[in-house]
C-alpha positions in Angstrom: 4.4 -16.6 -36.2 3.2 -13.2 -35.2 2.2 -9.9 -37.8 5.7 -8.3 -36.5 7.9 -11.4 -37.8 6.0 -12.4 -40.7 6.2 -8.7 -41.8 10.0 -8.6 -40.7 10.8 -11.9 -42.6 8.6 -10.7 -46.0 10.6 -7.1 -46.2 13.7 -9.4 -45.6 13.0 -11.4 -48.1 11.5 -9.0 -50.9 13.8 -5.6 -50.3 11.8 -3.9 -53.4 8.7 -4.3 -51.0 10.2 -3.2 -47.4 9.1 0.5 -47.8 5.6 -0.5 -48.1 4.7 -3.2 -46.2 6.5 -1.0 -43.1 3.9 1.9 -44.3 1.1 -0.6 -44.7 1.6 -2.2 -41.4 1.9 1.2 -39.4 -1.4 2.8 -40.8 -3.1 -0.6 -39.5 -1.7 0.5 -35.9 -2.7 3.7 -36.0 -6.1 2.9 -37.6 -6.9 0.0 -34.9 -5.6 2.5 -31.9 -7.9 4.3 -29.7 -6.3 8.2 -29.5 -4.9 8.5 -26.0 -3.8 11.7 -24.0 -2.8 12.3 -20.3 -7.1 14.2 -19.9 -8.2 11.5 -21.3 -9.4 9.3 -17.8 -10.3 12.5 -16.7 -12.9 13.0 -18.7 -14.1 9.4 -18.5 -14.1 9.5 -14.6 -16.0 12.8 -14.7 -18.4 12.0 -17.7 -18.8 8.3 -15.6 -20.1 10.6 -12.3 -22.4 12.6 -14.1 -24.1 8.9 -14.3 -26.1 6.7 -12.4 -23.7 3.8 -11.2 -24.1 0.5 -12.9 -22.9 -2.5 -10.6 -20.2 -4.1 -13.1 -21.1 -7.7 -14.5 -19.5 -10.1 -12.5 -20.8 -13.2 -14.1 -18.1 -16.2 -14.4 -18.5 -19.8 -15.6 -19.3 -22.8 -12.9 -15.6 -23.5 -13.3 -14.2 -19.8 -12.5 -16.9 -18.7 -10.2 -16.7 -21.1 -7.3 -12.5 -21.5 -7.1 -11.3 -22.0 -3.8 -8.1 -20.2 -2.9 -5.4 -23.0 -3.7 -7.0 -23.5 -7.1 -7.6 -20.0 -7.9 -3.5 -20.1 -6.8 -3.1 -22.6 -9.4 -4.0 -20.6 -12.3 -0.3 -19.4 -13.6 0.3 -16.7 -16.2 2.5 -17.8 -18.8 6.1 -15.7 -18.0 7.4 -15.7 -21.8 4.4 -13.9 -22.8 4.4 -11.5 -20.5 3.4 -7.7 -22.4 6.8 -6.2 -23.3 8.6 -9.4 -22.1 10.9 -9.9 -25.3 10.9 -6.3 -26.4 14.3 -5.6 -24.0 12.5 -2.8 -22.3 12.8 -1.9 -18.4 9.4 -3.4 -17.5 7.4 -6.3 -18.5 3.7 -6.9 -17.4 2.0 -10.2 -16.7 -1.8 -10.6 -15.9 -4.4 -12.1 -13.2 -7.1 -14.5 -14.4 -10.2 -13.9 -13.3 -11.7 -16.1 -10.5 -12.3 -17.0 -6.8 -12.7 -13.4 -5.3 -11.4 -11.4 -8.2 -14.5 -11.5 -10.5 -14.3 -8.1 -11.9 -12.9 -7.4 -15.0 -10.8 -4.9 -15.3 -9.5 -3.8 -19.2 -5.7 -2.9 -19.7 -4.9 -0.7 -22.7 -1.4 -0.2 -24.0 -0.2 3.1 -24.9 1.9 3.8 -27.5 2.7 6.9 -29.7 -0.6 8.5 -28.8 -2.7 5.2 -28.7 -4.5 3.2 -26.9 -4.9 -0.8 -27.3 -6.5 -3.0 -25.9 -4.3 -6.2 -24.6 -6.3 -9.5 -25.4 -7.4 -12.4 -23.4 -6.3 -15.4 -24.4 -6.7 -18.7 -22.3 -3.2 -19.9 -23.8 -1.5 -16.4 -21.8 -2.4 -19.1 -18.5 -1.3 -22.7 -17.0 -5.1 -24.1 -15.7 -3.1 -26.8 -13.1 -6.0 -27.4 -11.1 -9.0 -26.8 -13.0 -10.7 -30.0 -15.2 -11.9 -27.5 -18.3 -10.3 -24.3 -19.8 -12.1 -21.1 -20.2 -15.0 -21.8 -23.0 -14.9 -18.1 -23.0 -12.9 -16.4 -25.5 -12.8 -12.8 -23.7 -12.8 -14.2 -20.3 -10.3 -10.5 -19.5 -8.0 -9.9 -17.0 -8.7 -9.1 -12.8 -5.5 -6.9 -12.4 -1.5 -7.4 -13.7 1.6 -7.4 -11.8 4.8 -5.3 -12.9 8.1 -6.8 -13.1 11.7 -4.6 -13.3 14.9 -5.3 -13.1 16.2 -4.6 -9.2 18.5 -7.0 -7.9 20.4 -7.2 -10.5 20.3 -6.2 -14.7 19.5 -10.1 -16.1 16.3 -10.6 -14.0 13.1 -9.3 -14.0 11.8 -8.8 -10.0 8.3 -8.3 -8.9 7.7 -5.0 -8.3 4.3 -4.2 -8.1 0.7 -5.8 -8.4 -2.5 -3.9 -9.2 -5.5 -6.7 -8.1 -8.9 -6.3 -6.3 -11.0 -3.1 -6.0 -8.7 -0.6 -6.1 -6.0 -2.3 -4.0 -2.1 -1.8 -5.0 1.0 -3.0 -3.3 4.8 -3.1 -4.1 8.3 -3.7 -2.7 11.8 -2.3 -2.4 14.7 -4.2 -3.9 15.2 -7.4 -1.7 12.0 -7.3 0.2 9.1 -9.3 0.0 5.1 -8.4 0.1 3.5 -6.9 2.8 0.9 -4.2 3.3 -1.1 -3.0 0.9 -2.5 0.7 -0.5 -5.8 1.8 -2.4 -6.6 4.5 -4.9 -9.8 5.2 -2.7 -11.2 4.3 0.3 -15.1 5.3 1.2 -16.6 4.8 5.0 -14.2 2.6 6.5 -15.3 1.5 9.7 -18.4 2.9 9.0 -21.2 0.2 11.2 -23.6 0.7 7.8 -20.9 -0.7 5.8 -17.7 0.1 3.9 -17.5 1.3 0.3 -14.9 -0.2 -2.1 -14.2 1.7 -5.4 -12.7 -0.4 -8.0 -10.5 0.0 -10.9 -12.5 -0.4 -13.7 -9.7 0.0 -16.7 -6.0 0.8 -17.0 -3.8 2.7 -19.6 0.3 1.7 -19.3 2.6 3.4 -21.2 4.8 1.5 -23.3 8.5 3.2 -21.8 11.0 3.2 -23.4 14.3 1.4 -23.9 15.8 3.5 -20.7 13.2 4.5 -19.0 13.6 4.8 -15.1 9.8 4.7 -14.3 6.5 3.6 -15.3 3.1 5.0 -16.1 0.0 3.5 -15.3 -3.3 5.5 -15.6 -6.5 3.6 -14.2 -10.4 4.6 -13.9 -12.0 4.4 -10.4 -15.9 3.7 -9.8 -17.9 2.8 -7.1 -21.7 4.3 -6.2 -20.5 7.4 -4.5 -17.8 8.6 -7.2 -15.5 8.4 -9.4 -11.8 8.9 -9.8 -8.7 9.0 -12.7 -5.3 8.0 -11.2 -2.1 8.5 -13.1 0.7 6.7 -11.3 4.4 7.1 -12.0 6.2 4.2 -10.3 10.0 3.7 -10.2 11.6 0.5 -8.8 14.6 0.6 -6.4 15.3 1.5 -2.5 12.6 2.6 -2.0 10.5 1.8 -4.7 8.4 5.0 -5.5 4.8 5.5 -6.5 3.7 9.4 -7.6 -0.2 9.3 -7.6 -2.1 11.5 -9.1 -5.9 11.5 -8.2 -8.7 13.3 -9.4 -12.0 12.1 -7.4 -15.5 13.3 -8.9 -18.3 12.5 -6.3 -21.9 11.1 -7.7 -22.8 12.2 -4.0 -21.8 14.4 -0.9 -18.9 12.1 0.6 -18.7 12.3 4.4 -15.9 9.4 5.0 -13.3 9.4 2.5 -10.1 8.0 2.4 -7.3 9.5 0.5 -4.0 7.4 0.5 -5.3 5.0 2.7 -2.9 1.8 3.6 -4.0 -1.5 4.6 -2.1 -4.1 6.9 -2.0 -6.5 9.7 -0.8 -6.9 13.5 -1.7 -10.0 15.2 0.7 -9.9 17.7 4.0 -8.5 19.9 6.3 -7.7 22.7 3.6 -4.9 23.5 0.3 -7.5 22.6 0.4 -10.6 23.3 -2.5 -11.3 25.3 -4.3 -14.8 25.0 -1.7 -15.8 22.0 -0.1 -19.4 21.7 2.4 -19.6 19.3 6.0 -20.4 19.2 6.7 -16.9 17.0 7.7 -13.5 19.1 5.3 -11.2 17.0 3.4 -11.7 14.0 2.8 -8.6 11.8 3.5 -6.5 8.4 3.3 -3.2 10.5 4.5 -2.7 13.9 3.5 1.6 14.0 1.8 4.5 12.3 4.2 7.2 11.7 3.0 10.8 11.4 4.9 13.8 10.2 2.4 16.6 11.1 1.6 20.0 9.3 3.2 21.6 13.0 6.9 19.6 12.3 5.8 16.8 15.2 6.8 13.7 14.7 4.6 10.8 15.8 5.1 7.1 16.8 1.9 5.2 17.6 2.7 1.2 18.0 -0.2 -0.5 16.6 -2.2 -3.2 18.7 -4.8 -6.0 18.4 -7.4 -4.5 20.3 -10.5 -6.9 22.2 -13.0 -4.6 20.3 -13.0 -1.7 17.6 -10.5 0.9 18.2 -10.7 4.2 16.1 -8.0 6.9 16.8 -8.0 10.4 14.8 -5.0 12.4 14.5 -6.2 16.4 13.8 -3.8 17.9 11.4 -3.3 20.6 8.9 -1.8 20.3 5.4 0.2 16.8 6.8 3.8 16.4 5.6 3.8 12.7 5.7 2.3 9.2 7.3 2.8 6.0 6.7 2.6 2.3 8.5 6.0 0.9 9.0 7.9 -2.5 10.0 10.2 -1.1 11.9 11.8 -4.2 13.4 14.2 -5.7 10.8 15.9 -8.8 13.0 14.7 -12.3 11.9 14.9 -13.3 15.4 12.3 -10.7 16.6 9.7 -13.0 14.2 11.1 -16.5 14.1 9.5 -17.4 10.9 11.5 -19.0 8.1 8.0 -19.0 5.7 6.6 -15.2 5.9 9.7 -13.5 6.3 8.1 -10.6 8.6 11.4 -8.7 8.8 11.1 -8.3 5.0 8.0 -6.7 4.7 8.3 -3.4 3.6 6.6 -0.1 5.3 5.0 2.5 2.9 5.1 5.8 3.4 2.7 8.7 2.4 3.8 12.2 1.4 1.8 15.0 -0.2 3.1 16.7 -2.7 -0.1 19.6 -2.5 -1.8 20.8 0.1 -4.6 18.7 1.7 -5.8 21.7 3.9 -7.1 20.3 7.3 -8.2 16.9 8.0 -7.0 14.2 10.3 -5.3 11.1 9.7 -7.6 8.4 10.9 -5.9 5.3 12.1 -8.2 2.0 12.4 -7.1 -1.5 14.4 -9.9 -4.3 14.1 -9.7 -7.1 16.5 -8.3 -10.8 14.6 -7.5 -14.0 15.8 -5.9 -14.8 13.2 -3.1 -13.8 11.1 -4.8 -14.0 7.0 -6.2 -11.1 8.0 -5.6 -7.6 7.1 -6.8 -5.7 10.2 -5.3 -2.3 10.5 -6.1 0.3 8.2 -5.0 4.2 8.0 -5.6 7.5 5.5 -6.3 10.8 5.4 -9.5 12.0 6.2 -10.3 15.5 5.0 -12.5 17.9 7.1 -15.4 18.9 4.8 -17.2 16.8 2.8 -16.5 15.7 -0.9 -19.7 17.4 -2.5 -21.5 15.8 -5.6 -20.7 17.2 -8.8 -17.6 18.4 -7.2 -13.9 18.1 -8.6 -11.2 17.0 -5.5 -7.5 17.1 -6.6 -4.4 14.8 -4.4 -1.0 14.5 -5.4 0.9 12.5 -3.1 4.3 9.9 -3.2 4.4 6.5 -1.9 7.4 5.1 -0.8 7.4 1.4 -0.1 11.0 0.2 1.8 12.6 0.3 5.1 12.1 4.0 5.2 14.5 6.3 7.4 13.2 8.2 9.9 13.7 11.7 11.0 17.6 12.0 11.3 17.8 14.8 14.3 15.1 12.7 16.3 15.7 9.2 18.3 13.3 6.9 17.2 11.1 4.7 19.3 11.7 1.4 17.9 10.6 -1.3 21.0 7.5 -0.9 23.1 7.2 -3.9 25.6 4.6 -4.1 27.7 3.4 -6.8 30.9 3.1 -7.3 34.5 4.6 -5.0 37.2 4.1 -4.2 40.6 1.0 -4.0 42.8 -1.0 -4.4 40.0 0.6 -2.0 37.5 1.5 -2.5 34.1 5.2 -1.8 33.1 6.1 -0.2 30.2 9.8 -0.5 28.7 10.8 1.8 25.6 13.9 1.6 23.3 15.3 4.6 21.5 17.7 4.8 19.0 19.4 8.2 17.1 22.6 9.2 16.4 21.4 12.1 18.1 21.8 9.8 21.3 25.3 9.7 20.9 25.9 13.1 22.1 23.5 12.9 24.8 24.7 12.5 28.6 22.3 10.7 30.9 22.1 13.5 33.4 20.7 15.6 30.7 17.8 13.5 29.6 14.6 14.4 30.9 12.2 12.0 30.0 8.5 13.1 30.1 5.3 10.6 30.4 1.4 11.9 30.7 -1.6 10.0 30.9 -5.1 11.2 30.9 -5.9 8.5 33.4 -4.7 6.6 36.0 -1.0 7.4 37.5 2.9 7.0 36.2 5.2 5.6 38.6 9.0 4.8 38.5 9.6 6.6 35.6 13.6 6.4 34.4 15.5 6.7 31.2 19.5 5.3 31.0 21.7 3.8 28.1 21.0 0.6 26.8 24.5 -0.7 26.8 23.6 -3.8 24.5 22.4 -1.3 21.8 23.9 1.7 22.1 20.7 3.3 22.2 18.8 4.4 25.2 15.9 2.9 27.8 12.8 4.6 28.9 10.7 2.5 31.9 7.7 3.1 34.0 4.7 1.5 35.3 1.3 2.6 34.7 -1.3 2.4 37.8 -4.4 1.7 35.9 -6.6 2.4 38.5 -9.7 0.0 36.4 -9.9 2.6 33.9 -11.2 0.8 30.5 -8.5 3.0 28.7 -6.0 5.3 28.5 -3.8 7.3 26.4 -0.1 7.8 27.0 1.8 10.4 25.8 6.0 10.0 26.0 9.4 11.8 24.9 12.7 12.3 25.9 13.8 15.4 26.8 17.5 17.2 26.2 17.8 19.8 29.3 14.5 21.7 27.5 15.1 20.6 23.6 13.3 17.7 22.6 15.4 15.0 21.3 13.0 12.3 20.5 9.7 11.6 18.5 6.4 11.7 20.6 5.6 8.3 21.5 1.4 7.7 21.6 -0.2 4.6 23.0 -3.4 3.5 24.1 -3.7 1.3 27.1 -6.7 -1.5 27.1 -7.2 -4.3 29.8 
């Protein structure tokens, strides 16, 4: 029996004592509480820069340090004692052991009425299926928490969210399943010295109440070129929403930084298939960086697995939104009854201030296989984060099948393979409503390449989807790459997103 019931059941029982064992037991609260406020991380992630960095203590027992992945799998969080999980609130949290790759410890705090504390370890919050001896530690702490809200429908409680590993984070809509994932901060990715990966350090969640719509999570960012204090507001649904808040204080000048920066994989598709064996049609959580630029163009790039290292920069100014999306939604375009591909939601990026000039910096590694996550995209600003300085972002995440731009037909196939004399051919599929008015012998389609030559270029309906086709063939003339530039034209109004590729051998 807990404090809560045994007091409950005493003031039951003894009615003459109710008054003050309720006073007694809420002055212990309040005296074991940690006073809490919204500048609170704040000041912590701008006291911690003003610091030399400390690498954090990683140490596990023989048991916890050397897990393989199946056994570090195996290691189950209790669901009936999950935080909150028998209060009747909205939300309910449930925690990651510590272990395999996830060695750092992270602290959770609740907060409550103006305080802060600490949720406790306790080896009985865990199933150990695979491993011989429990944790001799008694404050072995947490590696990160997933949330859990009700979505599908009111009875059940539906993984929403999961914060776990530096300062990775990842959610889903109602009725989708895991995919790509985000991070708080990002720090010289791609950089041939090395990449740079902050890590939460500690977490403050809000205890919401009875009706609350949303969720509050603060966390505290370090790494040895800065610091950072998040605040994020997430609300469950279609999409499911995350409103970041992020306060970065640099230890040093910051050349490569990565503000809402998304993670994800593409192994393979209609438009990339080279050298690939498999009975599947494509393989991938994203299939395209979207761009809504500070100019009001709207961008399609189709992501690829490229033979070596491809970066691509997008210049903008103040951007209105980016994101890495599955656009395909048909089970057949994947095949795969296990991963679900068509499921996997995209996430979407829009600032809610003003990021001033940067360029969105999109990154596609080279795998052979699909475990790993090799595509990676974020805001890069301009000028440098300078040490001592103080760099304020305010942006949404919205993780779903996210619409598009409503008066613009979407590219939503790219298929490329052999044609003619050597040339590669390129098919395109659109799809709008704004199609719907549009007569063939209006459309103008429009191709550039900065290399090599465009031939048989044609755009007609697509009877079978009541979209529209755009073909041609690319002359590639040996060049070791080149970029493509394509939209459909309405007499002199563009009616379609710009479609950006880059061609390798």
């Amino acid at each position: 029996m807990n404090r809560r019931r045994f007091v409950a059941g005493l003031a039951a029982a003894l009615p003459s004592l109710q008054s003050r064992w309720t006073l007694e037991c809420a002055q212990a609260e309040e005296a074991s509480a940690e006073p809490f406020d919204a500048e609170k991380v704040r000041k912590l992630a701008q006291q911690l820069a003003a610091s030399p960095y400390k690498e954090p203590d990683v140490s596990l027992s023989k048991d916890f340090q050397n897990l393989s992945y199946d056994a570090y799998r195996s290691i189950r969080f209790r669901p009936e004692r999950a935080l909150w999980g028998k209060d009747h609130l909205p939300f309910a949290l449930q925690f990651f052991h510590r272990g395999f790759i996830f060695k750092d410890r992270v602290q959770v705090y609740e907060v409550n009425k103006g305080g802060a504390r600490p949720v406790a370890y306790e080896p009985d919050l865990f199933h150990f299926e695979q491993i011989k001896e429990r944790p001799s530690e008694s404050d072995m702490g947490f590696a990160g928490f997933r949330l859990h809200a009700p979505m599908a429908r009111r009875d059940y409680y539906d993984e929403v969210g999961v914060f776990l590993g530096a300062s990775y984070f990842r959610a889903v809509a109602k009725g989708q399943v895991y995919g790509l994932s985000a991070r708080a901060l990002s720090i010289a990715t791609g950089d041939p010295k090395g990449e740079e990966f902050p890590a939460f350090r500690s977490f403050w969640v809000e205890r919401p109440a009875r009706r609350a719509k949303f969720l509050v999570v603060h966390a505290l960012v370090d790494s040895k070129s800065a610091t950072a204090a998040a605040r994020f507001a997430i609300r469950p649904g279609s999409p499911t929403t995350y409103d970041v808040d992020l306060i970065v204080y640099p230890r040093v000048d910051i050349t490569q930084v990565g503000i809402g920066s998304l993670t994800s994989m593409f192994f393979f598709a209609a438009n990339d298939r080279l050298g690939v064996d498999d009975y599947r049609r494509a393989v991938h959580d994203s299939d395209g960086l979207s761009i809504h630029n500070g100019k009001g163009e709207v961008i399609w790039r189709p992501l690829s697995n490229p033979r070596d290292l491809q970066i691509s920069l997008f210049a903008d100014h103040n951007p209105r939104g980016f994101g890495l999306c599955q656009r395909e939604r048909d089970f057949n375009a994947y095949d795969d009854l296990e991963s679900r591909f068509e499921k996997r939601p995209s996430a979407w990026v829009e600032p809610l201030n003003e990021w001033g000039p940067g360029a969105i910096q999109l990154l596609e590694i080279p795998t052979k296989e699909e475990i790993h996550d090799n595509i990676v995209a974020f805001w890069r600003p301009k000028d440098p984060l300078r040490a001592k300085g103080e760099y304020q972002y305010a942006y949404r995440i919205s993780w779903g099948s996210i619409a598009g731009n409503r008066r613009l037909a979407e590219f939503t196939k790219t298929r490329v393979g052999a044609g003619p004399d050597d040339t590669r051919r390129f098919v395109l599929d659109l799809h709008g409503t704004v199609l719907d008015r549009a007569t063939a012998d209006r459309l103008r389609p429009v191709v550039n390449a900065d290399k090599g030559e465009i031939r048989n270029l044609v755009v007609h309906p697509n009877s079978a989807t009541g979209g529209m086709r755009m073909s041609f063939e690319l002359a590639t003339k040996k060049e070791p790459a080149i970029e493509l530039r394509a939209q459909v034209m309405r007499d002199d109004e563009a009616i379609s997103e710009v479609w950006l590729y880059r061609w390798t051998p």
